[in-house]
Steps between C-alpha positions, in 0.01 A plus 500: 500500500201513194660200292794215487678278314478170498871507641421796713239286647758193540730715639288586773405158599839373554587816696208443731628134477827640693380691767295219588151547286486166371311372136290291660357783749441753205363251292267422802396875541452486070256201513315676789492846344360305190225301700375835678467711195283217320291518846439786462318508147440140421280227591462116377735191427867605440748329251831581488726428244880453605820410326862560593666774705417698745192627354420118546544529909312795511234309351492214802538768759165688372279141431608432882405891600189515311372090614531619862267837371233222383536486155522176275807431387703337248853507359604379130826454471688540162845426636541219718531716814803235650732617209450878565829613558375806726575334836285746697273403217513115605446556862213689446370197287599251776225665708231524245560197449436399813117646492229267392299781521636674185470280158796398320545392160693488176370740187431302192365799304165475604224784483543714864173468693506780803364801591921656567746377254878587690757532282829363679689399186817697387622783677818756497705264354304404212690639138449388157209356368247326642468134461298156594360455713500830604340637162186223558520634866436881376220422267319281698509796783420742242204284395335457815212652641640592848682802670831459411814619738833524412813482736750746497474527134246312215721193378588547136619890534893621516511602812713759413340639204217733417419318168231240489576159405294208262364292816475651856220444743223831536448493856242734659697509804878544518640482864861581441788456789708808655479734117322510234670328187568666161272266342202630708436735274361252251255422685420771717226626279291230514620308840458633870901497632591478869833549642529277786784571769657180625761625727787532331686766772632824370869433562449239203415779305744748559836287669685334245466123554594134360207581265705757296814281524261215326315698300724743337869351446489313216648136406771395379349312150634161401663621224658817624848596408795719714340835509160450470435504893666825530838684405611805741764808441627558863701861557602498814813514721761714537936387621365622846123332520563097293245313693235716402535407146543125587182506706288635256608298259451156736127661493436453147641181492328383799123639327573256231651679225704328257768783411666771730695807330737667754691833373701641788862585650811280461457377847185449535466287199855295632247377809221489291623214293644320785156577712286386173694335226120501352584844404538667192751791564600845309724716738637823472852698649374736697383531890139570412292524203661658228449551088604193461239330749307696281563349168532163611120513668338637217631258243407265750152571520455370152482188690314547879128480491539706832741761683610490901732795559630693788605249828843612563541737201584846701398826466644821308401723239648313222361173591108679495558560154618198395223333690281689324662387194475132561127506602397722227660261292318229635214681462560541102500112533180481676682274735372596904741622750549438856654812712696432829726633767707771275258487220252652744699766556552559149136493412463709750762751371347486112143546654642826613637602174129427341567126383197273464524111471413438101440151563442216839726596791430343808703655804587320837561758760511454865363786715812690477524456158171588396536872639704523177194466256210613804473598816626264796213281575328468838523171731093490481441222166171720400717805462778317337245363275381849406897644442581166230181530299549875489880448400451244301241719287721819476838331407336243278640181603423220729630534836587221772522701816730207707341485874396338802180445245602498078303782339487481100289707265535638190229783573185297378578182664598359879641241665628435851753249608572395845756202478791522651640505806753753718810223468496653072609845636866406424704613167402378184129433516454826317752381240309126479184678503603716169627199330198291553240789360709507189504124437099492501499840294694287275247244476234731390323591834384865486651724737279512758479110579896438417557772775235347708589133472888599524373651850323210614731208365795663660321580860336119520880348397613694789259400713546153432878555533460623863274180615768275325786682600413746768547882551867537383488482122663697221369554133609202379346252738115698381637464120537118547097459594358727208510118311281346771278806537413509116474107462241485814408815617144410650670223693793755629258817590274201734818386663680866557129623653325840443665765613235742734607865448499708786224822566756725492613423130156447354360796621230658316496253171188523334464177391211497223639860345830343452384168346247643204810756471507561099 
């Protein structure tokens, strides 16, 4: 992993956060990783700079690390550090604090007098342009005649931007946290950067987590209208298979869409509007998809920012082609598609016949199912790893292989989910699951994370379903704690627990290959 995002980097934190990694301990490995690599080049009387964030924490943790190495040491503090609203942040400062051996005063804009200026002043989160007292802060670093170190990143840059700003502090040493930052390369010309690990485990990185729930969905603005968190066509269902249809379409809802499309059978859109009188309904005569269902879904797509077909749908000749009809349609539309149950099967059929996805399909197969678009997958994780990336390259498309552990790629990327619990192997999940994937397609999420998050979201609701409720659930009892999962999802992953996968599923996982996998 060469470089991340600012909300790559977030990600990761609250992730770690989750499995029990906690801010305050990588902000304690951060200050210390700071304090060593100024040992190790630098002598003399150290000042550092802090203001607000977590860049400010890091700050306390390394005056505290590098006093106990010997050094003379004093902080400056631009932001009163009691009204940082970092709380790992605030405990650090609480022990600092505590030190009379480390000085501690209020910057007035005063000339720096050291031999190592530290730069703990804006970090990851800074955007915009820089202002007071930050802009004083800069120059007066700038100006002095000291070694100068930045923190994860010189204050004053985007951090995720290649472009040099007006004001940012030139450090001579950079000692960045975990990856280097995009705006590295601004200064990595003239300024020594060090990428410090500060234990942030490799399941953070490659299990989906609360950090991509955070990080990723998007929020509902204050002056949003119906539609603007999401509107999803559902085809699905057929006058032998209703609940399928219903289920998927309690998905969407239930990922906080505003608008659900349902075009299906006679009887399965009778129970739909009884099941969900949220519903927006266009049915059709037949038994199973017909020309009609056909018609209906592509003038309906003028309206769905996404597309969830397949749960219940069946499975002939005819009903491949006019699959194959809706998506490409979609497709035209540049709206994405989600493929399940049936749909599988039809992909499966059209990759056969030389059909390519034109546009974002993400397919949900189980390990049956995915025989029909690869070859049956091993039990080994490592293996089934291998098979989805493989798949995922050849047929184009982003593929959630459904499992004891998640696997999604979309042949340059991976992720990994392991929520969930046995009590979710009932019917329906698959259905919810579909649903759910859609909804945060519809929101904007690319592929790869709407599949991803869909995966986790629906395994941690049923996990938190089977504490609550115990081990005899059906689909609907997992759908009713998708709300709680996505409104507190750090505080629902802590009290479900980590689940510890067994040998015998792991296998041989090479864990660093698959993480930098590009």
């Amino acid at each position: 992993m060469d470089e991340l995002s600012s909300i790559e980097m977030r990600r990761l934190e609250l992730n770690s956060e989750a499995l029990g990694v906690t801010s305050f301990l990588l902000m304690e490995n951060a200050g210390k990783s700071v304090a060593q690599e100024i040992a190790k080049r630098f002598q003399g009387k150290v000042v550092i700079l802090t203001g607000s964030g977590g860049k400010a924490g890091d700050g306390y943790v390394a005056a505290r690390h590098l006093s106990c190495l010997g050094y003379q040491v004093e902080i400056k503090w631009v932001v009163d550090p009691e009204e940082n609203k970092n709380e790992a942040a605030r405990l650090h400062w609480k022990v600092t604090n505590n030190l009379n051996s480390i000085a501690i005063s209020k910057y007035q804009g005063e000339d720096l007098r050291a031999d190592i200026v530290v730069d703990a002043l804006l970090g990851t989160g800074f955007k915009g342009k820089l202002l007071q007292p930050y802009k004083e802060a800069v120059e007066k670093i700038n100006l002095a005649n000291a070694k100068k170190v930045s923190i994860d990143l010189p204050t004053g840059l985007d951090p995720d931007s290649s472009d040099p700003t007006e004001f940012y502090v030139k450090p001579h040493l950079v000692v960045t946290m975990h990856a280097r930052k995009p705006c590295l390369k601004v200064v990595e010309r003239e300024s020594e950067v060090i990428v410090a690990k500060i234990g942030i485990p490799l399941e953070a990185q490659l299990f989906v987590g609360p950090g991509d729930l955070l990080t990723k969905i998007p929020k509902r603005d204050a002056l949003s209208k119906k539609g603007d968190s999401g509107k999803v066509l559902v085809v699905a269902g057929s006058s032998q298979y209703t609940g399928a249809a219903i289920l998927t379409c309690l998905g969407c809802f239930r990922s906080g869409v505003d608008l659900v499309y349902l075009v299906s059978t006679r009887e399965t859109v009778e129970a739909a509007r009884v099941a969900l009188p949220e519903l927006i309904c266009s049915e059709y005569s037949s038994s199973f998809l017909d020309e009609t269902g056909v018609e209906k879904a592509l003038k309906l797509l003028e309206k769905a920012k996404s597309l969830a077909i397949g749960p219940g749908l069946d499975f002939d000749e005819k009903i491949v082609e006019r699959v194959r009809l809706i998506v490409d349609g979609a497709f035209k539309k540049r709206i994405p598609v989600v493929a399940d149950a049936d749909a599988i099967k039809c992909v499966g059929e059209l990759l056969k016949q030389g059909w390519k996805p034109a546009g974002s399909l993400i397919v949900t197969p189980h390990a049956g199912e995915f025989a029909h678009i690869s070859s049956t997958p091993p039990l080994e994780l490592g293996k089934r790893v291998e098979s989805v990336i493989q798949a995922a390259k050849n047929v184009r498309c982003t593929i959630l292989l459904k499992g004891y552990v998640d696997v999604i790629s979309d042949g340059l990327d991976l992720r990994l989910s392991a929520s969930g619990v046995p009590a979710m192997a009932v019917a329906g999940t698959g259905d919810l699951l579909t649903g759910v994937v859609a909804g945060f397609l519809s929101k904007g999420l690319k592929p790869i994370d709407a599949a991803s998050i869909g995966a986790y979201t629906l395994g941690l609701a049923g996990s938190f379903a089977q504490k609550l409720k115990g081990e005899h659930l059906v689909a609907r009892d997992i759908a009713r704690y998708i709300p709680f999962v996505l409104k507190q999802p750090i505080r629902v992953a802590l009290d479900c627990g980590v689940r510890r996968l067994p040998s015998q599923v792991v296998g041989e996982l090479n864990w660093h290959s698959f993480i930098n996998q590009k």
